[in-house]
C-alpha positions as a printed Julia matrix, in Angstrom:
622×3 Matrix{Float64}:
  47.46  -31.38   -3.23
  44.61  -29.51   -1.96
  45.54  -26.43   -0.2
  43.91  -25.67    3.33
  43.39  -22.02    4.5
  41.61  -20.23    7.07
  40.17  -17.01    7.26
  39.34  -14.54   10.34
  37.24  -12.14    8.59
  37.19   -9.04   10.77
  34.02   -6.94    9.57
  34.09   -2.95   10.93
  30.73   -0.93   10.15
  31.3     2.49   10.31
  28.65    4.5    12.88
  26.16    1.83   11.96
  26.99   -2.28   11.88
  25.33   -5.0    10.01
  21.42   -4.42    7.91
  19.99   -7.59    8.0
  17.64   -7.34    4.71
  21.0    -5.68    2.43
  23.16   -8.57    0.81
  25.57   -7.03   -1.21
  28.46   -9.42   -2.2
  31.56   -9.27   -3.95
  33.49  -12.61   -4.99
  36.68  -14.04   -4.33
  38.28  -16.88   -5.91
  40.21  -19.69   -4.37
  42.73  -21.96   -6.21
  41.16  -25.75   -4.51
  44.49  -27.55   -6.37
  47.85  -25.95   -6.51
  50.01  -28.57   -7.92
  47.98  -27.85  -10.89
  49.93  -25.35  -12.65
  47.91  -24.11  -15.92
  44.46  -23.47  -15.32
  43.66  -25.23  -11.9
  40.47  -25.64  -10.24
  39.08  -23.4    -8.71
  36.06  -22.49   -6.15
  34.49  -18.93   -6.42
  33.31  -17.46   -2.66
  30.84  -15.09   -2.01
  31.34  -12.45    0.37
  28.72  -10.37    1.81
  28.9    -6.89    2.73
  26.49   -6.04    4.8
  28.31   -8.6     7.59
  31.5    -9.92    5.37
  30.58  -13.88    6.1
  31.97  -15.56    3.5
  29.94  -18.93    1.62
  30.81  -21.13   -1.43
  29.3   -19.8    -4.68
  30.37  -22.28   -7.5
  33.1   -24.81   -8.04
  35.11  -24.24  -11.57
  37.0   -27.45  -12.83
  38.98  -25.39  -15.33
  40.32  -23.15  -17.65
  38.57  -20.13  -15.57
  40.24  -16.77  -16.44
  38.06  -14.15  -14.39
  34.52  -12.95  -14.08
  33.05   -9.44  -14.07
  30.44   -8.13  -11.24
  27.28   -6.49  -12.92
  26.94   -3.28  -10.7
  23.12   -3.27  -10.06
  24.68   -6.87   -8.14
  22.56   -9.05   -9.5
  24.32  -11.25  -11.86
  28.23  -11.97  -12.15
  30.1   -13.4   -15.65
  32.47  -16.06  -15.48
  34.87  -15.91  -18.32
  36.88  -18.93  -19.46
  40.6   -18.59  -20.88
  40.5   -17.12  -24.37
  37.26  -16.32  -24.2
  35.96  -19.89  -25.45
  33.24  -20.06  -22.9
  31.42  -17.1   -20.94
  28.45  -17.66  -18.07
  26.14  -15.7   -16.56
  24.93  -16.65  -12.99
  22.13  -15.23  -10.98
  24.01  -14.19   -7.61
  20.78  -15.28   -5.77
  20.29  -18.91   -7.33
  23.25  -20.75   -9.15
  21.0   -22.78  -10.69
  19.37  -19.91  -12.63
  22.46  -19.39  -15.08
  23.15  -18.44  -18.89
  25.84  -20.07  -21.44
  27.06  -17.18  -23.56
  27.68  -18.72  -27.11
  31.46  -18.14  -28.06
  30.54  -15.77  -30.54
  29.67  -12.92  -28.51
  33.12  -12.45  -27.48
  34.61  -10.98  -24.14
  32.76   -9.24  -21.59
  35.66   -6.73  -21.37
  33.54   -3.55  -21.31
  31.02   -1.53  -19.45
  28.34   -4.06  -18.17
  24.78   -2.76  -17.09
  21.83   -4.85  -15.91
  18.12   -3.3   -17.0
  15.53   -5.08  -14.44
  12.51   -3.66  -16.42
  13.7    -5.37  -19.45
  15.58   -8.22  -17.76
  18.45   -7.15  -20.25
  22.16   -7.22  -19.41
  24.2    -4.79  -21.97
  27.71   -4.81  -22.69
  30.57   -3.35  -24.42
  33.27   -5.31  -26.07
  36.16   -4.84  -28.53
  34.66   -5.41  -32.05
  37.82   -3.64  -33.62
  40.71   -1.46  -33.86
  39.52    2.16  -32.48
  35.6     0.56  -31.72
  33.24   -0.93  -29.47
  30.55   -3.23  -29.4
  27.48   -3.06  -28.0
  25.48   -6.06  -27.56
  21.99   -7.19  -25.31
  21.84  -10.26  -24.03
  17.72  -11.45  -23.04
  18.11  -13.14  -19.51
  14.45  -14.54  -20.33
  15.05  -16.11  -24.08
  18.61  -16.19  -24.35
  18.43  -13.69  -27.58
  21.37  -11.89  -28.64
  21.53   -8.37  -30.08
  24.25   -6.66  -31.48
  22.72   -3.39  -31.33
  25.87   -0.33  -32.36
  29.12   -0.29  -33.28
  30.7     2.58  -31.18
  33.92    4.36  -32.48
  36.07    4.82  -29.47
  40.14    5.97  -29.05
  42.52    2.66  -29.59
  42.5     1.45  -25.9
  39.86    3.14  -24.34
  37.03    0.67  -23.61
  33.87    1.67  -22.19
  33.66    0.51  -18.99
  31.31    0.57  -16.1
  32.31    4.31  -15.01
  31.29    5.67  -18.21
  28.29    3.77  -18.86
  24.99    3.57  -17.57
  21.0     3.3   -17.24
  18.54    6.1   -17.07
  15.95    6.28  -14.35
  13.67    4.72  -15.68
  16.18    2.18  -17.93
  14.83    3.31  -21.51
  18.09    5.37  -21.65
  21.8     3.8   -21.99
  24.16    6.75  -21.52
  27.68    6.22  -21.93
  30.54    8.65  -22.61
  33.38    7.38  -25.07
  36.48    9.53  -26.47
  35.74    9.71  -29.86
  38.8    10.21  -32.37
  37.09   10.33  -35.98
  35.75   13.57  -34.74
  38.55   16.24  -35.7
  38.29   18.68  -32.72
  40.7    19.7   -30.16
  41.76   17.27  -27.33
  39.25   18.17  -24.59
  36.28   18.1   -27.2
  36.87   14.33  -28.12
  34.35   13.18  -25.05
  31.16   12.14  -26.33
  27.85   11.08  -24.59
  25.91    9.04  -26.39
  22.22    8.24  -26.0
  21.06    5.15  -26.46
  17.04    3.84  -26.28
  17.02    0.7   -25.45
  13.61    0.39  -26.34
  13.72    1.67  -30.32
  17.54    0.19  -29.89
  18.28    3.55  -31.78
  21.34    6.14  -31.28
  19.32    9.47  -30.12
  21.66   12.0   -29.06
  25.19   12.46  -29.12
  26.47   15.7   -26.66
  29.91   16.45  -26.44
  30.84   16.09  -22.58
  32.47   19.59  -22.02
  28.93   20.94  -22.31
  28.44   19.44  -18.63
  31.58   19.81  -17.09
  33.76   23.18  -16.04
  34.71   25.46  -18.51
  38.23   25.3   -20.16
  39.25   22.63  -18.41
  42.13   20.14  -20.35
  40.6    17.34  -19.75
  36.5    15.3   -18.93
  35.93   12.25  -17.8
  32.47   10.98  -16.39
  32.3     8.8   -13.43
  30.16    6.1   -11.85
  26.65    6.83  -13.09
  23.26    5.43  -11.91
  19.42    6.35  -12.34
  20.2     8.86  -15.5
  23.09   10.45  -13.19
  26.41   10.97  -13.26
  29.42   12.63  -11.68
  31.29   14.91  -14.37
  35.02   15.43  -13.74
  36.87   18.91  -15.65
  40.25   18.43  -14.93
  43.57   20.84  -15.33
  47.11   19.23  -16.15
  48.91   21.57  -13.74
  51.47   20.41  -10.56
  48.26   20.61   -8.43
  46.41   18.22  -10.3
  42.95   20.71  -10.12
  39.58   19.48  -10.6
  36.21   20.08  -10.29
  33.8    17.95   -9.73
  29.74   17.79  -10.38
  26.82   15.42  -10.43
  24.66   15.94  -13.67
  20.87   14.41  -13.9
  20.91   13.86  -17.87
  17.46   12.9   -17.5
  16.15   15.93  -16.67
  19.33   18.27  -17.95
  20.15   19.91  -14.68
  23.62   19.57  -12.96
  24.87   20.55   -9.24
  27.17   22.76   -8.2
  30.9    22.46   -8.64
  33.22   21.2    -6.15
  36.95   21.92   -6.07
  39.43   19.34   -5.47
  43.26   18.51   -6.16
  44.13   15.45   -6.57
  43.76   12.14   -9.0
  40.93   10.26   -7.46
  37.36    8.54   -8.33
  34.63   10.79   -7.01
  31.04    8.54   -5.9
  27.61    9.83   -4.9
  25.42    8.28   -2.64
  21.23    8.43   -2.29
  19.73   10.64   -4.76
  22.88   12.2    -5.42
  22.64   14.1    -1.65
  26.84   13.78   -1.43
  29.87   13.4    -3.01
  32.5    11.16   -1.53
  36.27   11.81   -3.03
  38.32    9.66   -1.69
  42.22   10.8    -1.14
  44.67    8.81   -3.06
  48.4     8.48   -3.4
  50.53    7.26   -6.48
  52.92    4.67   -5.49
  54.52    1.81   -7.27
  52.85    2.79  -10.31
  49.77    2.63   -8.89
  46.63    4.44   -7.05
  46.1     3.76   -3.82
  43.72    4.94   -1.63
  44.74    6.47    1.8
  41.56    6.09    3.67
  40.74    9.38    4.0
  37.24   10.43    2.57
  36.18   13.86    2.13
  32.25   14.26    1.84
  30.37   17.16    0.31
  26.5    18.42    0.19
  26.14   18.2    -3.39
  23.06   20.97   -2.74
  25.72   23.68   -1.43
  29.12   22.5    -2.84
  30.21   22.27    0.9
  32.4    19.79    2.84
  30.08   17.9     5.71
  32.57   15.72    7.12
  35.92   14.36    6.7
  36.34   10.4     7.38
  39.54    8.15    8.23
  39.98    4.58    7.8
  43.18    2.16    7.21
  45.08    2.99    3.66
  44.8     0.77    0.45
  41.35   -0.24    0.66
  39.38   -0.85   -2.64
  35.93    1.24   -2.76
  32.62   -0.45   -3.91
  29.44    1.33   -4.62
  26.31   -0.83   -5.99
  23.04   -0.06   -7.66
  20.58   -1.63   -5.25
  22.59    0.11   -2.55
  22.6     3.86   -3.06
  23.07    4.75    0.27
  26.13    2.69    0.64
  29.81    3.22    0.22
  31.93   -0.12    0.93
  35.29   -0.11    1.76
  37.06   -3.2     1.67
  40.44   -4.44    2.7
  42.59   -7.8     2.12
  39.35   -9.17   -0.05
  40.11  -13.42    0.97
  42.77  -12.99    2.81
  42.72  -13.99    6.86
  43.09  -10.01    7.55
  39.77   -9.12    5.23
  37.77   -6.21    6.89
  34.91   -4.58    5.11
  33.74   -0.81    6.41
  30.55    0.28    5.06
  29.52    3.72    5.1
  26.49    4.51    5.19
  24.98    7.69    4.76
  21.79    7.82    7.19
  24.18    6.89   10.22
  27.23    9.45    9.42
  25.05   12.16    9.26
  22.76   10.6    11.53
  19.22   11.14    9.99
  17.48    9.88   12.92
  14.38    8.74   11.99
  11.48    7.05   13.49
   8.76    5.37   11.74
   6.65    2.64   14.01
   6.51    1.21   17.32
   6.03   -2.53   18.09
   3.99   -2.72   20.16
   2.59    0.44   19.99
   0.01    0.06   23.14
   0.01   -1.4    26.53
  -2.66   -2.63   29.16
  -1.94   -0.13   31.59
   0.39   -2.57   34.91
   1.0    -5.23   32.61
   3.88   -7.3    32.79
   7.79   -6.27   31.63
   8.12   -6.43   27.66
  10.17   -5.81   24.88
   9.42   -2.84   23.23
  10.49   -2.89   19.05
  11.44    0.4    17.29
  11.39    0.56   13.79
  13.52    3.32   11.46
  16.49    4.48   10.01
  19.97    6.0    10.91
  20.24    4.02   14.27
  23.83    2.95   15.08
  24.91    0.89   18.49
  25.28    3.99   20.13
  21.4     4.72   19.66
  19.33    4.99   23.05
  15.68    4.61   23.34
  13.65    6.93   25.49
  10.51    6.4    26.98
   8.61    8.85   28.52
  11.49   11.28   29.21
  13.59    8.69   30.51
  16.56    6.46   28.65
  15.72    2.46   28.57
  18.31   -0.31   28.38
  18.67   -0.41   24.5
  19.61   -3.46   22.16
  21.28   -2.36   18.79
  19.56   -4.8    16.07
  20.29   -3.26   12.49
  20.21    0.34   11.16
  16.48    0.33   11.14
  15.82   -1.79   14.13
  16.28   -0.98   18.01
  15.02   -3.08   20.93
  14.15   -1.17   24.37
  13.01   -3.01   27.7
   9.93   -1.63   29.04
   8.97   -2.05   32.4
   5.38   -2.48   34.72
   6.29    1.12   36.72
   7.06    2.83   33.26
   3.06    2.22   32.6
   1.08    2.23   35.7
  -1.2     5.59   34.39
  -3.43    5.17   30.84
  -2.28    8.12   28.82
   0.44    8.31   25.45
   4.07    8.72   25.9
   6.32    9.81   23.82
   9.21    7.48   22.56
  12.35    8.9    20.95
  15.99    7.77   19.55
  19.24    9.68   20.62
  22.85    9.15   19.65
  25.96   11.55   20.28
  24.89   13.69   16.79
  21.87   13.78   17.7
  17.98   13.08   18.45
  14.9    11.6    16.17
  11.63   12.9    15.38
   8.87   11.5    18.2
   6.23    8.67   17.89
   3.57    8.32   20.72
   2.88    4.72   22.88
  -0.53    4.53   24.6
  -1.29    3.18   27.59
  -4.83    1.74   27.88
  -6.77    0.48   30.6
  -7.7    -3.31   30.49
 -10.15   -4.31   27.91
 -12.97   -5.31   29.6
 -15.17   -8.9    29.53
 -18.92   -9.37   30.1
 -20.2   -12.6    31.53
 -23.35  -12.24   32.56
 -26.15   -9.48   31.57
 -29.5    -9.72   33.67
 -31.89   -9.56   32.65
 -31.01  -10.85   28.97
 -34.73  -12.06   27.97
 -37.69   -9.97   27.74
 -41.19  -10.03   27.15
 -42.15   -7.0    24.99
 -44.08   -3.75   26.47
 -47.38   -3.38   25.84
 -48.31   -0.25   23.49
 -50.71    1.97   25.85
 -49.04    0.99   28.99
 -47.06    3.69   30.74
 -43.59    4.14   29.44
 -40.78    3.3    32.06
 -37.23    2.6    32.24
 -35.73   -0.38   33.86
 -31.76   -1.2    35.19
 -29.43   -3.59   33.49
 -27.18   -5.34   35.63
 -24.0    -6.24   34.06
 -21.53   -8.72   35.26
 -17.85   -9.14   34.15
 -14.22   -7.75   34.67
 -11.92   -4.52   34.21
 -14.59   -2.09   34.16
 -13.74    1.21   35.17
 -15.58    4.3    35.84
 -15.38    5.91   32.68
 -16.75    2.29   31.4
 -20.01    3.18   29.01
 -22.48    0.33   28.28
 -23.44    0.32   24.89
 -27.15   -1.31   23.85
 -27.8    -1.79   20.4
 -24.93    0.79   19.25
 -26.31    3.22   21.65
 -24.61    4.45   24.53
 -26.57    4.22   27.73
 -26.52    6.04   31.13
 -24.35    3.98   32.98
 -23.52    3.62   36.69
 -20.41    2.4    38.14
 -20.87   -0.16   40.86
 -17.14   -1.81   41.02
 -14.78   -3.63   38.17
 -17.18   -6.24   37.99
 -20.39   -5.03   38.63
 -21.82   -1.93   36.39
 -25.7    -1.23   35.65
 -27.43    0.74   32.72
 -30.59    2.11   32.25
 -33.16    0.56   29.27
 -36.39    2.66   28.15
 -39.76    0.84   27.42
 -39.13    2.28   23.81
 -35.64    0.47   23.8
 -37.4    -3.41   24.89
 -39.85   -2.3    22.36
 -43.01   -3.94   21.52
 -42.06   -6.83   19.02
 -39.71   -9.45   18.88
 -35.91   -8.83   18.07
 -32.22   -9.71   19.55
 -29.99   -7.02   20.45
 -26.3    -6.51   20.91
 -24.66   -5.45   24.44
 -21.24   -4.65   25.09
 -19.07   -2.49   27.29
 -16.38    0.6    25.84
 -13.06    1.64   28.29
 -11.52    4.03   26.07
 -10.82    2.78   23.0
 -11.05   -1.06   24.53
 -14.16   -3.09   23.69
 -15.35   -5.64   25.69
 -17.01   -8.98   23.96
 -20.78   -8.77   23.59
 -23.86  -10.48   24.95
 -27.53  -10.94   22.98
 -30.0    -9.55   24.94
 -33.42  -11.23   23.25
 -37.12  -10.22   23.03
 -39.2   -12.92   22.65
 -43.02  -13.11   22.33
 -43.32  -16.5    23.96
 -40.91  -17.37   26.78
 -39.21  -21.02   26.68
 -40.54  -21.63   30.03
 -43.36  -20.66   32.45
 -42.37  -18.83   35.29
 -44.63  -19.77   37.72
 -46.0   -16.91   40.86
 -45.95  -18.02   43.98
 -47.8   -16.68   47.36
 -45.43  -17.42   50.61
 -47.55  -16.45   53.25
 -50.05  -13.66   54.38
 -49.14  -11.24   57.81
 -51.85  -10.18   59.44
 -51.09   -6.5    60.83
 -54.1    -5.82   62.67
 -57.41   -3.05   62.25
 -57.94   -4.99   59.05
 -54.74   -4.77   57.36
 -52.92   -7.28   55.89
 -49.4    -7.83   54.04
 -48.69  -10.5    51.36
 -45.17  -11.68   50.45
 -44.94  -13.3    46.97
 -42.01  -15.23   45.44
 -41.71  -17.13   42.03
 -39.99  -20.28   40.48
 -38.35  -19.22   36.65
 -38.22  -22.03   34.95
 -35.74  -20.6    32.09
 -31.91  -20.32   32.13
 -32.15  -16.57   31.65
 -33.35  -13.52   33.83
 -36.27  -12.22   32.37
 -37.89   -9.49   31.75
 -42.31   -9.33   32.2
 -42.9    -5.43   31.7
 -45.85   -4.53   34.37
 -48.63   -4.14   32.12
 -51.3    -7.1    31.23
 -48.81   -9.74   31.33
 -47.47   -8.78   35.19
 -50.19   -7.17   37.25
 -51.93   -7.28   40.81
 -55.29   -6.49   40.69
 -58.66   -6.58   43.47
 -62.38   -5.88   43.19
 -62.94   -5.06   46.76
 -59.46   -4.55   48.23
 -57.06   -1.45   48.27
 -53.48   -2.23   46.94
 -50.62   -0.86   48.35
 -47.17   -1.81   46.06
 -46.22   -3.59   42.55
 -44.88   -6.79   41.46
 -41.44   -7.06   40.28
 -40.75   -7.06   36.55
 -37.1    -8.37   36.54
 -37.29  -12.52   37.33
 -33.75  -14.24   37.98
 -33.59  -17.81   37.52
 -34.36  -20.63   39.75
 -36.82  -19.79   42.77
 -36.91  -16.95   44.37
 -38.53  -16.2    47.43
 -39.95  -13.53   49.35
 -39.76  -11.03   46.69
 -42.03   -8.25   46.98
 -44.78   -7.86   49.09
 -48.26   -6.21   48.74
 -50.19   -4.33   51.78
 -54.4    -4.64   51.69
 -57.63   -5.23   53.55
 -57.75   -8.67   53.38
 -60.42   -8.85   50.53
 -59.1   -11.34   47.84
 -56.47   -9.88   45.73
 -55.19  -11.82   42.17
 -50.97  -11.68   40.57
 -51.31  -12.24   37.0
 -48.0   -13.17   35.57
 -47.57  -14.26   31.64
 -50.44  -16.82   31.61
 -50.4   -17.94   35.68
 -51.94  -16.61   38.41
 -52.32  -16.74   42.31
 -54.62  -15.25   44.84
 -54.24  -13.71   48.58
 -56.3   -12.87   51.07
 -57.13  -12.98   54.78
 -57.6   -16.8    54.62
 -54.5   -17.34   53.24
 -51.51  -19.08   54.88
 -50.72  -16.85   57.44
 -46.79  -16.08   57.71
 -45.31  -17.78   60.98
């Protein structure tokens, strides 16, 4: 018969819920036949902690016995009843696995995974008073068997007394050594093992570390070349002190008093020491759920925390930060606390905005807050005042931002609070619209003539968003520029800046630190079309004085520029000239442009190649 069952997993984070990108996972295994008696099949589940869902890992058809976790939480060992068959599955991938040949025995010992190396080390019985300790090459599949360890009859090494240095060429364990004949509390031993010469290179006895005259070490859960040292007094009060020691670099913290039989864990770097409180009932340890945590820097208690009683405690490698209490592990009543360290001592901290700028009166939007040590209690500010705040993870936050909060350009300042506390400050700019040209005029040009008079001319620019600190910019130069209205601004262009030779030239408009897109403005020696002058009609004003109005017909797409000079010129042999062509020719025809007062003796516009004449005889205006 298959048995059903059904499971309401009840996850609690403590100050600080769920981390999406953290997947730590212990394993819980479920008996799929129970009319089987011996050796049943069997289904292990995986159950992650950082929101306690619960997923099929692997189906086992039978003879399974247990499995061990590998603390860095990368791999876990199935072993099969007497030890016959032993497998090694990548957490991640099942199909990524390892068959451990029989010979290699039980993974009964201290197990620690080296990434570096992609090495898994163990210790296992090898016999009577010693210990084993073989590598195992996830890559090739080789098998070491690398020291024979003499340990005290029944004392394996197991994963509190062994592990990696920081950077993994170190395997410390500590082992109670009774071939040595000293006196009781000198029988612990640290060993040090290089796991790349696969040489013994240092043996220290473990009181050397620990308080002095104590009755008793042990050394507890160690990580990165550290380790917590435990002296300990056989006295009514059960005294200890406890201490975390870097062996890597030989330096230990200070000591910190307790009473009590418990397992001591550090988080981070080795920032705090969590002891739990435990009780002794029914011949066993059990945890009350109260957790006393100390500033390993000062030796000082920080804060006291309480949960429900008889939890199990889990600390893993890739988690440092991390302490996981769980509760009813496959049951329907499972609940899984984590405690993590950035939101109980709320280490607000802030580290980028998404986005990070605004056009300033643009629509509602979601503003993203990246960091660490937020908690659903966490409350965005914007500009001095508190937004309507989404908790996401422990590192993200989401904040509605509204069109009054940025109706002025400027920066404002965006912070985190929560009841213990407020973050460090990152800025959000406002910025006025970037801006768009469509039209520049005029964008061709004949060149200037060398020895004509230098002059300047305007540049009309058409487009959107400008503003008046909006700064036209001509060939990577900033020109004067004068503010007409958001569409309309003009800039001023020097003779030297048209120059005398051919060449194209990039325009474009700045708002701040917005850049509009950019138009060619072109000098050309030969225009693509004529543009063609044209004489509307003469006035006759009387006492011999006459007024001409010209227009013109540009035959080219583009407004042009015909510098006055011998290219654009009026000139007369017998007449006096009052006024000056244009020099700036918009498309199309244009009429009535300028006009020119004289005596009515024949006067002559010269424009790029074309001319026409006035005069008295000319046709007179209506």
């Amino acid at each position: 018969m298959i048995s059903k069952y059904y499971k309401i997993i009840l996850f609690i984070s403590l100050f600080l819920t769920i981390n999406l990108n953290a997947q730590p996972f212990l394993f819980d295994v479920q008996v799929l036949d129970d009319s089987i008696l011996n050796y049943p099949p069997y289904r292990l589940d995986k159950i992650d902690l950082s929101n306690g869902s619960t997923s099929p890992f692997i189906h086992i058809n039978e003879g399974f016995y247990t499995y061990e976790l590998v603390p860095s939480n990368d791999w876990v060992i199935l072993i099969f009843k007497f030890c016959d068959e032993t497998v090694i599955y990548d957490i991640s991938d099942t199909t990524n696995y390892f068959d451990v040949p029989s010979e290699v025995g039980c993974f009964g010992g201290g197990i620690q995974y080296s990434a570096n190396k992609n090495k898994i080390y163990y210790f296992e019985s090898y016999e009577r008073g010693s210990q084993q300790l073989t590598s195992i090459d996830m890559l090739t599949g080789e098998i070491d068997s690398l020291l024979i360890v003499p340990t005290s009859y029944n004392q394996p090494i197991g994963n509190l007394e062994a592990f990696l240095s920081s950077n993994e060429n170190v395997l410390y364990f500590n082992v109670m050594d009774t071939t040595y004949p000293l006196s009781v509390n000198d029988k612990d031993f640290v060993h040090n093992f290089s796991t790349v010469t696969n040489q013994l290179i240092k043996t220290e006895r473990l009181y050397q570390f620990g308080y002095p005259n104590a009755d008793g070490y042990r050394m507890h859960l160690g990580r990165k070349g550290k380790a917590i040292v435990e002296s300990f007094f056989r006295n009514e009060t059960e005294d200890c002190y406890f201490r975390l020691y870097d062996f890597d670099n030989d330096t230990g913290s200070v000591f910190i008093f307790f009473q009590g039989n418990t397992t001591p864990y550090f988080t981070g770097d080795g920032e705090y020491l969590i002891i739990p409180q435990t009780i002794y009932e029914a011949q066993r340890l059990d945890n009350t759920g109260t957790f006393y945590i100390y500033d390993l820097e000062n030796g000082t208690l920080v804060k006291t925390l309480t949960l429900p009683p008889n939890g199990r405690i889990y600390t893993f490698d890739k988690y440092p930060s991390n302490v996981y209490y769980t509760k009813d592990i496959g049951l329907p009543t499972q609940q899984v606390w984590v405690l993590k360290m950035d939101s109980i001592f709320n280490v607000l901290d802030l580290t980028s905005l998404n986005p990070s700028s605004a056009i300033v009166n643009s629509p509602p939007f979601t503003l993203t807050v990246y960091g660490h040590g937020f908690d659903s209690l966490s409350t965005v500010y914007f500009n001095d005042t508190a937004k309507t705040t989404t908790y996401i993870s422990d590192s993200v936050l989401t904040a509605e931002i509204s069109t009054a909060d940025i109706t002025v350009i400027g920066s404002y300042p965006v912070w985190v609070t929560d009841q213990w506390g407020t973050s460090d400050t990152l800025m959000f700019t406002v910025v006025s619209p970037k801006p768009y040209l469509s039209k520049i005029s005029p964008s061709l040009a004949l060149p200037y003539d060398v020895f004509v008079k230098k002059s300047s001319i305007n540049v009309t620019l058409i487009g959107g968003n400008f503003t008046t600190s909006s700064v036209a910019y001509f060939n990577g130069a900033a020109k004067s520029t004068t503010y007409y209205s958001d569409s309309l601004i003009t800039f001023q262009l020097s003779s030297g800046d048209v120059g005398s030779t051919g060449k194209i030239v990039l325009v474009w408009i700045q708002n701040s630190d917005q850049f509009s897109d950019t138009l060619l403005f072109r000098v050309v020696t030969t225009l693509p079309n004529e543009i063609a002058p044209i004489l509307e009609c003469v006035k006759e004003n009387g006492a011999y004085s006459y007024t001409a109005y010209f227009g013109y017909n540009n035959n080219n797409s583009d407004d042009v520029l015909v510098p006055l000079g011998t290219k654009n010129n009026i000139t007369s042999q017998f007449s006096t000239i009052t006024g000056l062509p244009v020099n700036v020719f918009l498309s199309g025809r244009q009429t009535n442009v300028f006009s020119i007062d004289f005596n009515g003796q024949e006067i002559l516009w010269r424009l790029n190649g074309s001319g026409v004449s006035a005069s008295s005889k000319s046709l007179p205006c209506p």
